[in-house]
C-alpha positions as CSV (number, residue, x, y, z in Angstrom):
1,X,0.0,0.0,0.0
2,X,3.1,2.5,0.7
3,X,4.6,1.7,-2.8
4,X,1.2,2.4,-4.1
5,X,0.9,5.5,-2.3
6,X,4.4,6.8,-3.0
7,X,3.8,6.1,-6.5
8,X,0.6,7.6,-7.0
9,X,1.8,10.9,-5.4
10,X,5.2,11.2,-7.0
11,X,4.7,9.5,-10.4
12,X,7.5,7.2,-10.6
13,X,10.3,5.8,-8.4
14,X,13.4,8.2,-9.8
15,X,10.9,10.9,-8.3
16,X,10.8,9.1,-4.8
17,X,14.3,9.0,-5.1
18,X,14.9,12.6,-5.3
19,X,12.2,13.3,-3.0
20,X,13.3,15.3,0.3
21,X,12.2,13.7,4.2
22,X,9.8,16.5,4.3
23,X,8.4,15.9,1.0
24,X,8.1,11.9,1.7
25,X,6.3,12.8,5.3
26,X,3.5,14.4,3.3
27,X,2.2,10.8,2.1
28,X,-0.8,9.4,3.6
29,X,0.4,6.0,5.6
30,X,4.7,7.5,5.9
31,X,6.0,8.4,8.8
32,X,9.1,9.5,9.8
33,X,11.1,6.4,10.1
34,X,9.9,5.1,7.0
35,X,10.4,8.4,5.3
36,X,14.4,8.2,6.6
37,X,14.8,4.8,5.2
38,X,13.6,5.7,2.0
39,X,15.6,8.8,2.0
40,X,18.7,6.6,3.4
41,X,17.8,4.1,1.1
42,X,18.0,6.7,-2.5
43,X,21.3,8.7,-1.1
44,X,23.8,6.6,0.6
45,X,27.4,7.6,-0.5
């Protein structure tokens, strides 16, 4: 349901990816420690 979520309100994953934690918070069924993994997940180094 997430994914779906995400998905639906960014429009593809390369736009998750570049999403900000503030930006990922706004989705219905994120919170915060899912929005820092997903965030985590897009920019490790």
């Amino acid at each position: 349901a997430r994914k779906k979520a995400l998905l639906t309100h960014f429009g593809s994953a390369k736009a998750v990816g570049r999403a900000g934690i503030n930006d990922l918070l706004k989705v219905e069924g994120i919170s915060r420690q899912v929005a820092q993994k997903l965030y985590d997940y897009f920019h490790e180094t």
